[in-house]
Steps between C-alpha positions, in 0.01 A plus 500: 500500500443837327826676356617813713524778228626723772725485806572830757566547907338739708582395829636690835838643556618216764481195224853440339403216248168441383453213276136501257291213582481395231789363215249495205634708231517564126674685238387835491412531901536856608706541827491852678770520708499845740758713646750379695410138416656189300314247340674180518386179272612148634463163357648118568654620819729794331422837509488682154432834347428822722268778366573869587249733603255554192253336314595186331346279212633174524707390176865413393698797589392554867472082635780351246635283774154346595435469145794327468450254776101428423598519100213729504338552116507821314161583452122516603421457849664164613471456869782393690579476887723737681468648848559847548647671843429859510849654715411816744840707414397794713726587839320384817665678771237456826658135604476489853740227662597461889597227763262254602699419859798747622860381484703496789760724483797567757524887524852585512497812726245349789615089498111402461301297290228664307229388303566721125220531283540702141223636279484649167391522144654450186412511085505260253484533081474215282843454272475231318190341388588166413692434811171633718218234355792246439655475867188642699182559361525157296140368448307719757191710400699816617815590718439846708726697680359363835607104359828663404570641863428170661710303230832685596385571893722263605812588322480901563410430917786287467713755305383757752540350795892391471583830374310694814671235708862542352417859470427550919764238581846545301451889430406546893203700436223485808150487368418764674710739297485225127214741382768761398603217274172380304639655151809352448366159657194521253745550222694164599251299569326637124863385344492170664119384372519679168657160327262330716193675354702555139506122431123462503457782263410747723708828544524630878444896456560541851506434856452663824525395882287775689543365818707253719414502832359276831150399631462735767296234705793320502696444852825554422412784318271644791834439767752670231249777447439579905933447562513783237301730680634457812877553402320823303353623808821484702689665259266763498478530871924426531469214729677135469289263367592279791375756759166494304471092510582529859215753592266288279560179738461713802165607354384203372627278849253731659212465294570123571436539837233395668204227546645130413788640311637715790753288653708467112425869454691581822761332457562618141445869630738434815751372164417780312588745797806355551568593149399851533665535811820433354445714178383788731820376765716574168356795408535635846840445501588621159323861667738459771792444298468776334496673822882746514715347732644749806220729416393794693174537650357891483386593823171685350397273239610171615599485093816269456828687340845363390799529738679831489170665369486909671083535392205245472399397169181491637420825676827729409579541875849479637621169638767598731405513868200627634511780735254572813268821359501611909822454632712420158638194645674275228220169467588202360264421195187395505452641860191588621553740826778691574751280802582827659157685505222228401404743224316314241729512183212440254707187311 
């Protein structure tokens, strides 16, 4: 096998560790290493000297631990075996991450269950190359950001999940008002997997939830959604709630009526009535409560008046006793002819 005289890495942004096909090399190979890269040289199982960015010449001063292990000659171009990993250093901050299947959740301010879901993205550097192709990369061709995501899936969803969970539970926020919250929740969540991601040589830059939220397809979600609107719309229109759930069975008792269903329907709208009856009963009587007691009935108006009223509220004409226009005979109220004359009084 011919001796490779020179080693570099062109390859796309995504790939974290890239390791040369080939371990073939000599004293005297040129390694390019570019920007924002580390070339890393490993042998028996232990991972050796790192080259920073540049253009290297292999010799004594920049491999002295390979040389060391390999007792590599001074000297000439003496091949000797060594694999190389080239390290992507650069900040990869597009990771997309979200939940596969939505966690139930007990909202605190409506006593359901709902199904949680949580999306987001979050950015990854490479801090420590050893630890990278040691712990993860190991002997594969090359690690990319995609292999990384799926490597620590199950610890961030898990990381995630408990703190949305603990988050909507013991700090009594609903979901439907936790979106005021994504920051500070993406900053704890962040804290928690930075050790997490730190031990594998990989530096968390940062982390973001952009949404937590529920399917809208789902039932519960659909029933919460419609109870909302309802308790909106009766607030708006300053009715009970109850009066509203009361016309709706009315309504829907006589849409129900009819054909092979009519016999059930009629006897839930005969139920229903009752129902209304008495609210309507109640709200009859409340009117008549408020009716004044010992009240004084004007004689042009019919308009009621407190006791010991002189002039109706209601048409500004005196209450006292009504007098005949014809013969001025004193009338009791609310006549309507005259007992002396039979003049019509106009009351």
């Amino acid at each position: 096998m011919a001796i490779i005289d020179r080693v570099k890495y062109d390859g796309p942004a995504d790939v974290l560790v890239w390791r040369h096909p080939t371990d073939d090399l000599s004293w005297g190979t040129q390694v390019i290493v570019n920007q924002s890269q580390e070339a890393l040289f490993y042998s028996g199982g232990q991972a050796l000297d790192i080259l920073l960015p540049g253009t290297h010449t292999l010799k004594t001063a920049n491999i002295p631990l390979l040389r060391t292990l390999i007792k590599i000659p001074f000297g000439g171009e003496t091949p000797f075996a060594a694999e190389v990993y080239y390290v992507n250093r650069a900040v990869n901050l597009d990771v997309k991450w979200g939940t596969s299947t939505p966690i139930p959740v007990q909202d605190p301010k409506f006593n359901v269950f709902l199904p949680v879901r949580a999306h987001g993205q979050f950015g990854v550097q490479v801090s420590d190359s050893r630890k990278i192709v040691t712990k993860l990369a190991g002997t594969m061709r090359e690690f990319t950001v995609e292999a990384m995501r799926e490597y620590f899936k199950g610890v961030l969803l898990t990381r995630a999940k408990d703190y949305i969970a603990e988050t909507i539970t013991k700090q009594k926020i609903s979901l439907l008002e936790i979106n005021a919250h994504l920051e500070e929740m993406s900053q704890a969540i962040s804290d928690k997997l930075a050790e997490d991601f730190g031990q594998y040589g990989i530096k968390l830059v940062n982390f973001y939830l952009h949404s937590v939220d529920a399917p809208e397809e789902d039932d519960t979600v659909k029933r919460l959604k419609k109870a909302l609107s309802d308790r909106a719309e009766m607030d708006i229109m300053g009715a009970g709630y109850d009066k509203k759930r009361t016309f709706d069975t009315l309504e829907k008792a006589a849409e129900s009526q009819g054909g092979a269903g009519m016999g059930m329907g009629l006897g839930v709208g005969m139920g229903a009535g009752a129902g209304i009856g008495g609210l309507m009963a109640g709200v009859m009587g409340q009117a008549a409560a408020a009716k004044p007691a010992g009240g004084i009935a004007c004689p042009s108006c019919r308009a009621d008046n407190p006791a010991g009223a002189r002039f109706c509220s209601g048409c500004g004409k005196p209450l006292g006793a009504a007098k005949c226009p014809k013969c001025q005979t004193e009338l009791p109220a609310g006549a309507k002819f005259c007992s002396s004359c039979g003049e019509k009084t106009g009351a």
